[in-house]
C-alpha positions as CSV (number, residue, x, y, z in Angstrom):
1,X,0.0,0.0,0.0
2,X,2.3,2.6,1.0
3,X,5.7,3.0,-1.3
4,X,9.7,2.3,0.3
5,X,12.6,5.2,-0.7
6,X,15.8,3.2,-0.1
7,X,18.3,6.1,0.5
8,X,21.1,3.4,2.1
9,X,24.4,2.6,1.1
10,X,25.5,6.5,-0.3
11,X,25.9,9.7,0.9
12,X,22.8,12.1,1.1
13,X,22.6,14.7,-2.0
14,X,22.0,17.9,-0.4
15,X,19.8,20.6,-1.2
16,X,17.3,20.7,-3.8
17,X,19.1,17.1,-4.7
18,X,17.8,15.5,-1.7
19,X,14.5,17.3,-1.3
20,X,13.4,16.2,-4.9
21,X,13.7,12.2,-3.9
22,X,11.6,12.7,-1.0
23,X,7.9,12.1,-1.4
24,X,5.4,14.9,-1.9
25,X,1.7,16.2,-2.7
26,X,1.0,18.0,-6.0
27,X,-0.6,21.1,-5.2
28,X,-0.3,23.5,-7.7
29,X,-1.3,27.3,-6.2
30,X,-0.3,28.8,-9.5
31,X,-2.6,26.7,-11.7
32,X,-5.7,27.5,-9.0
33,X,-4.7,31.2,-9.2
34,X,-6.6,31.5,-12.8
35,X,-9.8,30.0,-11.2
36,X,-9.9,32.6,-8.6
37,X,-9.3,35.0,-9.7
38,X,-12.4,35.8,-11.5
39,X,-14.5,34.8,-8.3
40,X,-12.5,37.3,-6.2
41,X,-13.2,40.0,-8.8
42,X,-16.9,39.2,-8.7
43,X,-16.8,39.2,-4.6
44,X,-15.5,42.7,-4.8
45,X,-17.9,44.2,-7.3
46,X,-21.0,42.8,-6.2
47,X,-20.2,41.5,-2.7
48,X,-22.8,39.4,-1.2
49,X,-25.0,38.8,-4.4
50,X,-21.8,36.8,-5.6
51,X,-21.3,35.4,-2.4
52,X,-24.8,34.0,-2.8
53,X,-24.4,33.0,-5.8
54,X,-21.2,30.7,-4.8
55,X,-23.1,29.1,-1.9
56,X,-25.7,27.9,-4.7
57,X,-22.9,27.1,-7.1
58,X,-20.3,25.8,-5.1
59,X,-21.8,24.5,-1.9
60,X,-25.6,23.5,-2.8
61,X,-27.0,25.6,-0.7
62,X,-29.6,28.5,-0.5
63,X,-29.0,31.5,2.0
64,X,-30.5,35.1,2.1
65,X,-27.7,36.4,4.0
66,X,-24.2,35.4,4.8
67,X,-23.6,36.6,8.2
68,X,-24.5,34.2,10.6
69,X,-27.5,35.2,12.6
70,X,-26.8,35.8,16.7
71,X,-29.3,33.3,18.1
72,X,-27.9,30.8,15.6
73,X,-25.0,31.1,17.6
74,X,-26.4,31.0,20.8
75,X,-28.5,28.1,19.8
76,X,-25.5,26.1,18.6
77,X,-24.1,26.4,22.3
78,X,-26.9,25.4,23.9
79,X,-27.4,22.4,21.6
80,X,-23.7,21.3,21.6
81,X,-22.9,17.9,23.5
82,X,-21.7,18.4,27.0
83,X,-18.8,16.4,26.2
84,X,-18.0,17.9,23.6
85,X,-18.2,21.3,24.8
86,X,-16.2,20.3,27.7
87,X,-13.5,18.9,25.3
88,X,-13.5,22.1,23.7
89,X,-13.4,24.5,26.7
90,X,-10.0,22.7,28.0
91,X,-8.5,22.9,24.4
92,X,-9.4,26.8,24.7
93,X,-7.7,26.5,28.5
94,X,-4.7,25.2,27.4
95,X,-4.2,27.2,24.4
96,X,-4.6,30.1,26.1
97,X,-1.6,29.0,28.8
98,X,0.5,28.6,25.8
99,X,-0.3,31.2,23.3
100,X,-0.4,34.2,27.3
101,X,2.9,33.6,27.0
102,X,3.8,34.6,23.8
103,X,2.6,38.1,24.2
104,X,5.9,40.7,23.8
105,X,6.7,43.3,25.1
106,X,7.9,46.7,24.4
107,X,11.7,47.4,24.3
108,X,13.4,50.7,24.4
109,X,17.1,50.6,23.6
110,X,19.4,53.4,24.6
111,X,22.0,53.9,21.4
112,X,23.4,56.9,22.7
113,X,22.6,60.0,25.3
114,X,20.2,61.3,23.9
115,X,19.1,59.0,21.1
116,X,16.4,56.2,22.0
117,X,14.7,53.3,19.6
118,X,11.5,51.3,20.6
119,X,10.2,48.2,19.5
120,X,6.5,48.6,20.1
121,X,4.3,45.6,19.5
122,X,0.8,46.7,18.0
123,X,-1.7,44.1,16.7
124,X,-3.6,44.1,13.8
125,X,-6.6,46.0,14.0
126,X,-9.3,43.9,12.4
127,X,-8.6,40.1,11.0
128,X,-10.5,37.8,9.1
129,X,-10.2,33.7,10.2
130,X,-10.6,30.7,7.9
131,X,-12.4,27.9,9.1
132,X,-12.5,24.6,6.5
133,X,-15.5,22.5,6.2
134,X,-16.6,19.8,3.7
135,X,-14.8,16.4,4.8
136,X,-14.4,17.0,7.7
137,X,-15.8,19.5,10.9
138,X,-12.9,21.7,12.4
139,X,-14.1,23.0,15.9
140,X,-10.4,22.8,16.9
141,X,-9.5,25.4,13.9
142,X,-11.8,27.9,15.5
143,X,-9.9,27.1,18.8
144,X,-6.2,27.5,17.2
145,X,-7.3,31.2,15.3
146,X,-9.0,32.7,17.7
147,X,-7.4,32.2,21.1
148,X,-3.4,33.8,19.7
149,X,-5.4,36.7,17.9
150,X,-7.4,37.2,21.0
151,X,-4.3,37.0,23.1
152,X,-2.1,39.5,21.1
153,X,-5.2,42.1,21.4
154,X,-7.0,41.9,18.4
155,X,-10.1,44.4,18.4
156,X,-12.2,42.8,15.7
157,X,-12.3,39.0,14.8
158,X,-14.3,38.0,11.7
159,X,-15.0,33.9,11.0
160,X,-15.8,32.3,7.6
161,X,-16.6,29.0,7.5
162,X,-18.8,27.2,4.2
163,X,-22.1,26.7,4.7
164,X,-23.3,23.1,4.8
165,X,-25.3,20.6,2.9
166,X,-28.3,19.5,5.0
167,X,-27.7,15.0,5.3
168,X,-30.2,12.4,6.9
169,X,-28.3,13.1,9.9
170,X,-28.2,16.4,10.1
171,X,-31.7,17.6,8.5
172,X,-31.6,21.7,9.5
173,X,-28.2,23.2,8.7
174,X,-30.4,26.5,7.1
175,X,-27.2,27.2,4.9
176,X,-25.5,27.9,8.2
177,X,-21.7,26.6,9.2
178,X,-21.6,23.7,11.0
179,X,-23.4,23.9,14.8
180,X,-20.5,22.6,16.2
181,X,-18.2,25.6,14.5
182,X,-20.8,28.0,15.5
183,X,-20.9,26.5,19.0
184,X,-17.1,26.8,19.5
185,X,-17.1,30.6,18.1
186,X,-19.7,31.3,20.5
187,X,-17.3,29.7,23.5
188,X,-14.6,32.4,22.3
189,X,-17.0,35.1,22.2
190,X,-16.9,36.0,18.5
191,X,-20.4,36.9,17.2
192,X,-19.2,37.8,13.7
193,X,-19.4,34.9,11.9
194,X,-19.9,34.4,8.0
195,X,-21.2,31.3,6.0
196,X,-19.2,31.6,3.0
197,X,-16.0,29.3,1.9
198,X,-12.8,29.0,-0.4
199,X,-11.7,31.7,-2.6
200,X,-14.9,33.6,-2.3
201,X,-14.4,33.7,1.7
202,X,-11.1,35.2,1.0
203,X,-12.0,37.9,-1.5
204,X,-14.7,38.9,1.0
205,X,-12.4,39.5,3.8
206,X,-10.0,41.6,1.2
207,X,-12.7,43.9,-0.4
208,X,-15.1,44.0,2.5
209,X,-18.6,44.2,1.6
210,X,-22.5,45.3,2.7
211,X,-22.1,43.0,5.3
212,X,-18.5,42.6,6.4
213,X,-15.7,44.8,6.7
214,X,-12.9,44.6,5.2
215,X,-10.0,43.2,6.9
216,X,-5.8,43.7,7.6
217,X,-4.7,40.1,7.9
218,X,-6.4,36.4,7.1
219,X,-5.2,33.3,8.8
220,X,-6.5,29.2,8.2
221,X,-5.6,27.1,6.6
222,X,-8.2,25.6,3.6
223,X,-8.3,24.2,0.5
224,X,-5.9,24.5,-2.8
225,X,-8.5,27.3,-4.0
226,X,-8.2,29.4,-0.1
227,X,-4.2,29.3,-1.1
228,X,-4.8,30.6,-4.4
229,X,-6.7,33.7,-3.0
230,X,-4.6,34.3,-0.5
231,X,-1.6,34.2,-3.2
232,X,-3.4,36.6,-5.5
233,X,-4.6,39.0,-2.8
234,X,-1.7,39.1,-0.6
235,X,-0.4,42.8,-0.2
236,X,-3.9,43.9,0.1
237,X,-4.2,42.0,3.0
238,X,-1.8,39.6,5.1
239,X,-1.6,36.6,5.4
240,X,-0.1,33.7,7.8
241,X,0.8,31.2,4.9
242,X,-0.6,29.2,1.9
243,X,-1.0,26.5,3.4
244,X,-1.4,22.6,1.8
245,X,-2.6,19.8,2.4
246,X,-1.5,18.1,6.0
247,X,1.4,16.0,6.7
248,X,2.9,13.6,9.5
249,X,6.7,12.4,9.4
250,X,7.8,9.7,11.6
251,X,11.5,9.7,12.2
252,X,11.9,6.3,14.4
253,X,14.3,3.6,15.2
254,X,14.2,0.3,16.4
255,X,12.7,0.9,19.8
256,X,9.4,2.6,18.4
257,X,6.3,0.7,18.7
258,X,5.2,0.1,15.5
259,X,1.5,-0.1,16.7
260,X,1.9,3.6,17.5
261,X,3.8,4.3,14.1
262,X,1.1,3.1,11.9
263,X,-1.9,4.7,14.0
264,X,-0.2,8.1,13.6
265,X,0.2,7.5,9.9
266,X,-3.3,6.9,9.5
267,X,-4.3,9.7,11.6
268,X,-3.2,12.1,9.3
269,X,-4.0,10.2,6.4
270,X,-7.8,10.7,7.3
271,X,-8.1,14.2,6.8
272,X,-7.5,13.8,3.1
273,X,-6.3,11.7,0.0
274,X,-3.7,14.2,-0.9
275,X,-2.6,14.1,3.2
276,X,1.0,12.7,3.4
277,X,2.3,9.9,5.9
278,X,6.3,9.4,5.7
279,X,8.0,7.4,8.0
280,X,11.9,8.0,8.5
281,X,14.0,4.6,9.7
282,X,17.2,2.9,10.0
283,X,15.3,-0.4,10.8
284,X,14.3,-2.4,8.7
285,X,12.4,-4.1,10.9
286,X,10.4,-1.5,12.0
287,X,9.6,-0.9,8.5
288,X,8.4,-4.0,7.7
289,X,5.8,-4.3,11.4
290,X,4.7,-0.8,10.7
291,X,3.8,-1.5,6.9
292,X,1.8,-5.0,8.6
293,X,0.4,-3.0,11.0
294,X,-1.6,-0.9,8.9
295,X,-3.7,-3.3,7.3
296,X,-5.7,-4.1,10.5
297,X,-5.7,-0.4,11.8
298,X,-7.1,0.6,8.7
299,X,-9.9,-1.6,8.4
300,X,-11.0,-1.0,11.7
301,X,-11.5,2.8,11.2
302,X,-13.4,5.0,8.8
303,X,-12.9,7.0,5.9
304,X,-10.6,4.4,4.1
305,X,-11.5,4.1,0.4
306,X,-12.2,8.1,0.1
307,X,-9.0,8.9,2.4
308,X,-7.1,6.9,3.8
309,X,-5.9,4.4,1.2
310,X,-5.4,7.3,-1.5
311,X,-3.6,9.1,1.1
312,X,-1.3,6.3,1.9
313,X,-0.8,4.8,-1.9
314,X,-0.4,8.4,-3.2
315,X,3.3,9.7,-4.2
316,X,3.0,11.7,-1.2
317,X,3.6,9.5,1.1
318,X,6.5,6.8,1.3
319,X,8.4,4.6,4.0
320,X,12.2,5.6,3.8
321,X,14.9,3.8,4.9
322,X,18.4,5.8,5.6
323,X,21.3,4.1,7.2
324,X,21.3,6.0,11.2
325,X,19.8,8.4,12.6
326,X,22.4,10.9,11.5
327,X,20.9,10.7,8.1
328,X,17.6,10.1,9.1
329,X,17.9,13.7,10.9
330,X,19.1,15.0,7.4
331,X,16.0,13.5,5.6
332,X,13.6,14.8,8.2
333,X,15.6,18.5,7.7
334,X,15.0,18.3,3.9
335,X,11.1,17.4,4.2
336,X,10.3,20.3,6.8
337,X,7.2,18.6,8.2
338,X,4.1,20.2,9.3
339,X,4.3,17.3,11.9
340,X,7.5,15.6,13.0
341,X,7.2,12.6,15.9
342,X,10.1,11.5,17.1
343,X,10.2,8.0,18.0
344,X,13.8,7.4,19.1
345,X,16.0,6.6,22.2
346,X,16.4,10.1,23.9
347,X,13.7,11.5,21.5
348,X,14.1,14.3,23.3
349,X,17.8,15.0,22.6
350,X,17.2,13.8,18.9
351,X,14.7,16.7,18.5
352,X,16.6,19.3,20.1
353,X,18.8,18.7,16.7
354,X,15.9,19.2,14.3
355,X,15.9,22.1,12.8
356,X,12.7,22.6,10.3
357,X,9.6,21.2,11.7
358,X,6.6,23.1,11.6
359,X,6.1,21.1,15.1
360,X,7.7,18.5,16.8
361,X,6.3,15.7,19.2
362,X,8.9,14.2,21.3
363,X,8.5,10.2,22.6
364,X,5.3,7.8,22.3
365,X,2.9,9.3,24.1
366,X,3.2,13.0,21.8
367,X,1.4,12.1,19.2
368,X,0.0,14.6,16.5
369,X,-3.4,14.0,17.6
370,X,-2.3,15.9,20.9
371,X,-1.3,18.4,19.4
372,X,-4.2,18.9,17.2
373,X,-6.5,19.7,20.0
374,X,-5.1,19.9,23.6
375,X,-1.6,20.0,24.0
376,X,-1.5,23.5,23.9
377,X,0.2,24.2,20.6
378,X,-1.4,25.8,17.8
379,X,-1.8,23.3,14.8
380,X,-2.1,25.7,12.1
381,X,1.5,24.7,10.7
382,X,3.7,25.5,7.6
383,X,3.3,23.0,5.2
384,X,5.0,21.9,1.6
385,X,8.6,22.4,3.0
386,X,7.8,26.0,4.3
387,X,8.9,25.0,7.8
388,X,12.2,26.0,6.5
389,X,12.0,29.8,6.8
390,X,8.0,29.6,8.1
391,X,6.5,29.1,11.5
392,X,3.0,28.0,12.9
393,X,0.3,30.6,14.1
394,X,1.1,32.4,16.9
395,X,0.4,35.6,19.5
396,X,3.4,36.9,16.7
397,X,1.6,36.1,13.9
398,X,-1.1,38.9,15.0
399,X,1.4,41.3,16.3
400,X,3.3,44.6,14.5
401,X,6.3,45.8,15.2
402,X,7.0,49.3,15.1
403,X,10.3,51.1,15.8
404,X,9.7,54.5,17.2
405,X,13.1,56.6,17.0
406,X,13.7,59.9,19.6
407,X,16.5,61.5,19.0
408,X,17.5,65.0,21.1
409,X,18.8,67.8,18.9
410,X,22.4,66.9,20.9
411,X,22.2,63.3,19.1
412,X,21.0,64.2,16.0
413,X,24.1,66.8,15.6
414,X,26.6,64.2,17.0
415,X,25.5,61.5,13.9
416,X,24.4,63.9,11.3
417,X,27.5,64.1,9.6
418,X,27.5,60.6,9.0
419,X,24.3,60.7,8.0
420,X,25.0,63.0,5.3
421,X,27.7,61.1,3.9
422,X,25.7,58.2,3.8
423,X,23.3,59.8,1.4
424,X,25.5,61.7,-0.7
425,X,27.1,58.5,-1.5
426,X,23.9,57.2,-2.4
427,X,22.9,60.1,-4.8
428,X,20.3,61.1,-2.2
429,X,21.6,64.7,-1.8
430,X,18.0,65.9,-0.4
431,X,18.4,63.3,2.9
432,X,21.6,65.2,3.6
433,X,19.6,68.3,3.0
434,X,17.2,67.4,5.5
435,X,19.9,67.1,7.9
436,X,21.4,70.6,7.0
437,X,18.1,72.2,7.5
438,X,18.3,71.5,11.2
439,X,21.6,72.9,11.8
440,X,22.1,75.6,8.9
441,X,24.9,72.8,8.5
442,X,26.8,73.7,12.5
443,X,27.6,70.3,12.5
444,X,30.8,69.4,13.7
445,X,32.8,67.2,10.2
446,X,34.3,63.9,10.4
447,X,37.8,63.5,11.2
């Protein structure tokens, strides 16, 4: 079911070399872009008529409006499963320890007498939050955008989720998101709340319209089409990434449990056939029980022929074998996981020498599904390779920061020169000039 990379016996490539034989998901944003583009336009010329018009065309569904009415909210709460609502308020409990303490603060620095810069740290006014539907229901996605934008101060939170396709099981949906997403907004205290998906979700956030304000920065991750937006319309607004579809790598050795291995592949593998599963091993042994291992797990789960088994035959993912950990670290360095277990002796020194991981989960009993909902951490993670020179959502992500420069007319005269020469140099007479003006050029010259 699930494919082997043999990288034994050689040295690594490096680079570009080694990333290219590892396996990964097709997900072309660039193709997409052409697709949304002319839904974005739409969105911002006619605003909620085309978002109406996309619910009907894109998500079978009929609505009047797209904001999501307050008692819906309320009723969503009061409906929602005790269990689950007290699974959800200790994901919001811990989150909230994590993310408090992310908050920075303001530094002033003392360059010289006189002369003072500050790192202020302002957050974005007014953001917009993507929430996915269709396969799957993401009450845990609400958890992970809201609580670090509510912790780094953000004034005004906006949440788009797709409206839903009423099922034999769930009759009344009304064109609304799902209950259980409404429910967990209305645990967080956000009341704006928008049934709209994909591109069309986006462009609303970026042009604003009769019913929502526009916004400075949209964060969520979503489908190949929410990338493409947020591609075309970054730079009118921010965004936290483009993110793909999810991925698990498993770098183990011969003490992992391959009963845990294979579970963990499959968990990710559930979300979606393009999800990737890649397990990272010097034993071939552990190879081998994990691949066995799967068979029975899988069976006795859902969502296999749709997800799981695409996910798990696809080029995406791959069992590779490398010759020690030393080159297993390598491999796991090139893929940049969204999620990286470790599975090793002294797991935790061995991930202390990762260094791209979008986040890591040290020993047997850290597995991604912790992190996904209660450990804490946020789980909307750089994915693709982008854990490279990308991090997760954070307080940061929803934070500015601005330098605010005080300088006496003492300090200013003590650097101008400098300053002056600086520009001159770069054919930018008038910034000397603006210097000069302050002085009728008194300052002393350099030496």
């Amino acid at each position: 079911m699930i494919s082997r990379i043999d990288l034994r016996g050689a040295a690594l490539p490096e680079g570009a070399a080694l990333r290219d034989l590892l396996p990964r998901a097709e997900f072309d944003v660039e193709a997409a872009l052409e697709k949304v583009r002319p839904i974005c336009e739409d969105v911002r010329h006619r605003g909620t008529a085309a978002l109406i018009e996309y619910a009907r065309r894109f998500d079978g569904v009929e609505i009047e409006r797209v904001r999501v009415p307050a008692e819906a909210l309320t009723e969503a709460l009061d409906a929602l499963d005790p269990k689950v609502r007290a699974a959800l308020e200790e994901s919001i409990r811990r989150a909230r320890i994590v993310h408090r303490e992310q908050r920075r603060t303001d530094v002033t620095t003392k360059v010289v007498p006189g002369g003072t810069v500050t790192e202020r740290w302002v957050p974005v006014e007014r953001v917009g939050l993507y929430v996915p539907g269709g396969r799957s229901v993401y009450p845990s996605s609400v958890v992970m955008n809201v609580v670090p934008a509510q912790e780094a101060g953000v004034g005004s939170l906006a949440i788009a989720s797709p409206p839903q396709v009423s099922s034999p099981s769930q009759p009344s949906f009304h064109g609304l998101p799902h209950p259980t997403i409404l429910a967990a907004c209305a645990l967080l205290g956000v009341d704006e709340v928008y049934a709209a998906g994909g591109a069309q979700a986006v462009a609303m956030f970026a042009y604003g319209t009769e019913e929502c304000a526009p916004v400075n920065l949209v964060t969520g991750p979503g489908n190949i089409y929410v990338a493409a937006a947020k591609r075309l319309l970054k730079g009118r607004i921010g965004i936290d990434s483009e993110a793909g579809p999810t991925e698990i790598a498993v770098l183990a050795d011969r003490t992992a449990d391959p009963v845990h291995v294979a579970a963990d592949l499959i968990s990710q593998a559930e979300h979606d056939p393009m999800a990737a599963a890649v397990l990272v091993t010097d034993s071939v042994e552990l190879a081998d029980r994990t691949e066995k291992e799967l068979a029975p797990q899988i069976e006795a789960t859902k969502h296999v022929e749709d997800r799981i088994v695409p996910a798990l035959s696809g080029r995406q993912s791959a069992i590779v074998l490398v010759d020690g950990l030393d080159e297993g670290l390598t491999v796991v360095d090139a893929y940049g996981a969204e999620h990286l277990e470790i599975q090793t002796a002294d797991a935790a020194a061995v991930a202390a020498r990762v260094r791209n991981a979008g986040a890591i989960f040290v020993g047997p009993y850290a597995p991604v599904s912790l992190g996904d909902y209660c450990a804490g951490s946020n789980h909307v993670l750089p994915t693709g390779g982008c854990a490279c020179h990308s991090s997760g959502l954070s307080v940061q992500s929803f934070l500015r920061g601005i330098h605010v420069v005080d300088y006496s007319r003492e300090a200013l005269a003590e650097v101008a020169h400098h300053v002056v020469t600086l520009a001159e140099a770069e054919d930018l007479p008038a910034h000397g000039a603006a210097l000069k003006a302050r002085f009728d050029w008194t300052v002393p010259q350099s030496k």
